[in-house]
TIDONU-727464 format. One line per 8 residues: number of its first residue (from 1); for each residue x, y, z of C-alpha. Coordinates in nm, 3 decimals, padded with zeros to 5 digits. Layout:
# residues N
NUM) X:Y:Z  ...
END
This chain:
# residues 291
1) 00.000:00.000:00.000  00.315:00.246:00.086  00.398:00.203:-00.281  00.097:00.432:-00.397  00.099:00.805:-00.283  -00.225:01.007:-00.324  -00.146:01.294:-00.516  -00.306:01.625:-00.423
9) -00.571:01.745:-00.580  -00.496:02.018:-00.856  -00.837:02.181:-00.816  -00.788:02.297:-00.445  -00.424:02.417:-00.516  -00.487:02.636:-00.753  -00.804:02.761:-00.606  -00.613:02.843:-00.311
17) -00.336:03.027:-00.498  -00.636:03.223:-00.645  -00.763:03.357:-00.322  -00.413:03.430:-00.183  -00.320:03.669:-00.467  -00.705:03.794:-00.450  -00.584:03.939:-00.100  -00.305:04.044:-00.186
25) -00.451:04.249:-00.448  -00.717:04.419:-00.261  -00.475:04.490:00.001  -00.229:04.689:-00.231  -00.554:04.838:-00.395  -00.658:04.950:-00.040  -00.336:05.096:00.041  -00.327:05.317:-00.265
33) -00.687:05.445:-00.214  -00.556:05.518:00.119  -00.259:05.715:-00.026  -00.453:05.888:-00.261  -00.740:06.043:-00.006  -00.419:06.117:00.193  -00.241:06.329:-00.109  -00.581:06.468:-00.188
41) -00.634:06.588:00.189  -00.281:06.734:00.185  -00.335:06.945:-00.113  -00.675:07.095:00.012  -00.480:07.194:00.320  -00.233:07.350:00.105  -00.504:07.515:-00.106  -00.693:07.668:00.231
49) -00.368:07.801:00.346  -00.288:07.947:00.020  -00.592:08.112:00.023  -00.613:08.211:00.421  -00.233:08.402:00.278  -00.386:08.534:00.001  -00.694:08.679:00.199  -00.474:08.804:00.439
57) -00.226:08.996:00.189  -00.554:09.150:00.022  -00.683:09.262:00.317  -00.339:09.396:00.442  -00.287:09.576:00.115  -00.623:09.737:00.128  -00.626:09.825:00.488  -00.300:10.015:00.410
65) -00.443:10.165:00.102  -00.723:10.307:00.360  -00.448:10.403:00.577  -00.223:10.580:00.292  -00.480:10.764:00.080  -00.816:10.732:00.165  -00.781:10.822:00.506  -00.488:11.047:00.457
73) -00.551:11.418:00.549  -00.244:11.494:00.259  -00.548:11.466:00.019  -00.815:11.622:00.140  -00.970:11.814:-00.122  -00.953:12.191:-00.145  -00.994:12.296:-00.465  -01.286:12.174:-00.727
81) -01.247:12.263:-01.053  -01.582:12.215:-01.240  -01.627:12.383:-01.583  -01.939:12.323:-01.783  -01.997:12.388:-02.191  -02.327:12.586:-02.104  -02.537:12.729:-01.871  -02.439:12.534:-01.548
89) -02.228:12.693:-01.313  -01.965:12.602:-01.138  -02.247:12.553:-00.794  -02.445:12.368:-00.985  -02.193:12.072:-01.115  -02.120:12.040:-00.721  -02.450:11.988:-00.603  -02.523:11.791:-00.889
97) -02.218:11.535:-00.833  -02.266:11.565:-00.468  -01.893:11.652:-00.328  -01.742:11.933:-00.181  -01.413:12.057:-00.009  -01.272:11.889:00.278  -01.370:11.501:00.137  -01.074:11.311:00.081
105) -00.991:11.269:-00.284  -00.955:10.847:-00.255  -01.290:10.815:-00.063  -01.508:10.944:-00.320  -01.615:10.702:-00.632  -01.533:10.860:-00.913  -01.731:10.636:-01.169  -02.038:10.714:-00.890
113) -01.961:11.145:-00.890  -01.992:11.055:-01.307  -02.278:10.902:-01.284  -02.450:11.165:-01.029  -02.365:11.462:-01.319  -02.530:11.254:-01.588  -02.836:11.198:-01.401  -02.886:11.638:-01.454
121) -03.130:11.689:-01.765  -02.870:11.940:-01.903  -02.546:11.677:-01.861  -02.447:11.519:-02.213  -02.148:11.356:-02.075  -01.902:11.416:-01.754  -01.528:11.377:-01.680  -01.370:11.331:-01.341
129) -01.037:11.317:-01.219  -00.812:11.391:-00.932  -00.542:11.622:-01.019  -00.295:11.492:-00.634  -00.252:11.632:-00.418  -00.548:11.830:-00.343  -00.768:11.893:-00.621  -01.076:11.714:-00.805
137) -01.132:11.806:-01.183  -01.488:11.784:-01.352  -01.542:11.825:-01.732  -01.923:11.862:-01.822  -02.042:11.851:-02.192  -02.402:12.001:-02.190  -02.703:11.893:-02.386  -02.760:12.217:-02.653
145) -03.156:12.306:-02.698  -03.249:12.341:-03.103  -03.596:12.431:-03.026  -03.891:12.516:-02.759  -04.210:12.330:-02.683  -04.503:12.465:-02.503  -04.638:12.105:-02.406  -04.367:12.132:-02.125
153) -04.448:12.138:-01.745  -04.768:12.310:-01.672  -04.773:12.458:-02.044  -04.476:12.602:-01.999  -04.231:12.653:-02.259  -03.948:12.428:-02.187  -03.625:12.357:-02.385  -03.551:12.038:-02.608
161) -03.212:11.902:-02.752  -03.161:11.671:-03.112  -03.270:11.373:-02.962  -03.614:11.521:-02.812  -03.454:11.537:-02.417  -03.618:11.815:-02.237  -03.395:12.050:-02.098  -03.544:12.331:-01.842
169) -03.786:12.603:-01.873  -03.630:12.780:-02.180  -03.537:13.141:-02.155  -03.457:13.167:-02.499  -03.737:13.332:-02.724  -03.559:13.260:-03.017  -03.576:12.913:-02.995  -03.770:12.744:-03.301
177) -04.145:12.683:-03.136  -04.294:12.309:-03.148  -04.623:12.328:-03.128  -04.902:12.106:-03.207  -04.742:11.782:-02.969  -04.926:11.469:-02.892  -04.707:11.425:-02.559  -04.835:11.594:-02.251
185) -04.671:11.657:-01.919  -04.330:11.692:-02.029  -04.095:11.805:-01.754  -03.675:11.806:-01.733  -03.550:11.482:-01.811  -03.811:11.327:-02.006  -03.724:11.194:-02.317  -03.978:11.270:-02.604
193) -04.072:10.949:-02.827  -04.368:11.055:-03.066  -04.237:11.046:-03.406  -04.342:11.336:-03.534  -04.209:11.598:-03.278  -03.898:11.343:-03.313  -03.876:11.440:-03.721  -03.941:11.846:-03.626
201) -03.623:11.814:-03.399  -03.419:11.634:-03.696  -03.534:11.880:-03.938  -03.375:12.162:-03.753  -03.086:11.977:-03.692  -03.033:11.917:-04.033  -03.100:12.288:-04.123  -02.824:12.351:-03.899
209) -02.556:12.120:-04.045  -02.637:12.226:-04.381  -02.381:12.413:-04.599  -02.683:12.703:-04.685  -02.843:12.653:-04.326  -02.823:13.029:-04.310  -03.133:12.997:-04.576  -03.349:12.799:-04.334
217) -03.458:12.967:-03.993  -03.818:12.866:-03.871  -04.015:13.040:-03.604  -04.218:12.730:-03.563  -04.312:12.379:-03.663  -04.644:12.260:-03.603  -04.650:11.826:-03.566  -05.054:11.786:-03.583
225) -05.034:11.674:-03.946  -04.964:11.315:-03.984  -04.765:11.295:-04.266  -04.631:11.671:-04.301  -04.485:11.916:-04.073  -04.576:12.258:-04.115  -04.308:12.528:-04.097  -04.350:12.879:-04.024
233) -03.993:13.058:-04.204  -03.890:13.339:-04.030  -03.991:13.587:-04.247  -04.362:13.442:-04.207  -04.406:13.216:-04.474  -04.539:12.857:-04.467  -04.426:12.552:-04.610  -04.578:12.189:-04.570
241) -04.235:11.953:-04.529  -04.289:11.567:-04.595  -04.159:11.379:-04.355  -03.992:11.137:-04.545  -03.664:11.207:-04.741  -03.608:11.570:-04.501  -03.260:11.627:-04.603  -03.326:11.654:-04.981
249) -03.662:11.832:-04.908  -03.468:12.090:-04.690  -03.232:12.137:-04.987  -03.512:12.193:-05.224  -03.662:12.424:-05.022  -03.336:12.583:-04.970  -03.293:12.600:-05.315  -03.689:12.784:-05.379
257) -03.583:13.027:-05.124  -03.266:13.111:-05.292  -03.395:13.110:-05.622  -03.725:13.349:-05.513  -03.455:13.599:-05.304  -03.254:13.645:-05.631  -03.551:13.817:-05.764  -03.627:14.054:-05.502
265) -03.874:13.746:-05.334  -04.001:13.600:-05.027  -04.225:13.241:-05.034  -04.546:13.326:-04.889  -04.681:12.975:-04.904  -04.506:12.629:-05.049  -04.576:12.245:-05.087  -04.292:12.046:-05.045
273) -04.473:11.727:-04.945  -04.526:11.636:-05.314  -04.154:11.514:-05.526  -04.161:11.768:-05.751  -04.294:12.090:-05.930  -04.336:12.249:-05.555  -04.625:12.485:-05.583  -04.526:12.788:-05.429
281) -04.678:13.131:-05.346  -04.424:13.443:-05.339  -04.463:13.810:-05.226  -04.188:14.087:-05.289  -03.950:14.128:-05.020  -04.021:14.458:-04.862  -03.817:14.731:-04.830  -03.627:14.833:-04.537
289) -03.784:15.110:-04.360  -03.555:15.418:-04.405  -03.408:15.529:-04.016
END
């Protein structure tokens, strides 16, 4: 019987090799995982005190920017230099951008003092700047008024720029009169939007720019009409505008006015709403009363 050996089985050695290197596997896969949430904790840690040093250098930085100029009495402001292209004064552009002498130059906003001026009907555009150690600057382009409007504030006339905003009561007579407005209530600041009074105000504008502007001065323009505006010239004659195409009607009516003056005439009446053949009225151009 000692002759024969019983061999092992070649099923359970094997499986038992299996599950030995199945351990040993997961163990070196735990261990990594392990190392990794460790590397991964260790650089958040680095990353929150990077950003605790960060923090702290901003904060450091602007607490001595407080320190050195906002809070430094070396640039306290005594001087204000505020010039204006029309009618505001000096007064005026302070209250409107609300500073004054004795506020420190690095405390006040200057994009915020901008946007105060703007907010004034009159302001086109504003420009600030501090001038060290002492002095703030301010630049203000004004809004210029091309006409007047009676359908202002309590009927009042008020004054209007090119793009129809309303200005302040206007002083100024000799302001082109709109009349005939659908808008009501208009006060400084509003913005007009009815089309009409909108093409009156581009009409003048254009007169203006025009290389024989000189030719076109209106005492009024009446926007009732829907698809003409009716001028009054300034020597009293009237002339029905279309609305569409107004630069080369204004030239053509330019061109009438020239034409009729060269022959000792004034339009008295004139339809320029049609394209051509502009039936027109004229009068003689009266004589200057001796002095």
């Amino acid at each position: 019987m000692g002759l024969f050996r019983k061999k092992p089985k070649r099923g359970n050695f094997r499986r038992s090799g299996n599950r030995s290197s199945i351990l040993e596997v997961s163990a070196r896969g735990g261990k990594q995982g392990s190392d990794r949430a460790h590397k991964v904790g260790a650089l958040l840690l680095v990353l929150l005190v990077l950003g605790v040093i960060v923090w702290a250098a901003v904060s450091g930085v602007a607490l001595a920017g407080t320190h050195l100029f906002a809070e430094n009495e070396r640039f306290t402001i005594q001087r204000i230099d505020a010039v204006s292209t029309g009618v505001l004064t000096p007064s005026h552009l302070r209250e409107y951008a609300k500073v004054s002498d004795g506020m420190n130059l690095f405390a006040i906003n200057i994009g915020n003092v901008c946007r105060n001026l703007e907010r004034a009907p009159r302001v086109k555009k504003a420009e600030v700047r501090r001038e060290l150690p002492d002095t703030l600057v301010i630049r203000v382009k004004e809004r210029t008024a091309i006409a007047r409007m009676l359908e202002g504030a309590h009927g009042m006339p008020v004054e209007v720029d090119s793009e129809g905003y309303i200005l302040g009561l206007s002083p100024k007579a000799s302001l082109p009169l709109i009349i005939g407005a659908s808008e009501r209530g208009l006060a400084p600041g509003s913005v007009i939007r009815d089309e009409k009074t909108l093409d009156a105000l581009r009409a003048l504008e254009l007169s203006e720019r025009m290389r024989r502007g000189d030719l076109l001065r209106f005492q009024s323009i009446n926007v009732s009409k829907a698809d003409a505006l009716e001028l009054v010239l300034d020597t009293g004659g009237r002339v029905l505008l279309g609305r569409d195409q107004l630069k080369w009607r204004l030239e053509r009516l330019a061109d009438l006015i020239e034409t009729h003056r060269a022959m000792n005439q004034q339009i008295e009446v004139a339809n320029l709403v049609v394209d051509k053949n502009f039936p027109t009225t004229t009068r003689a151009i009266p004589e200057a009363n001796p002095r």
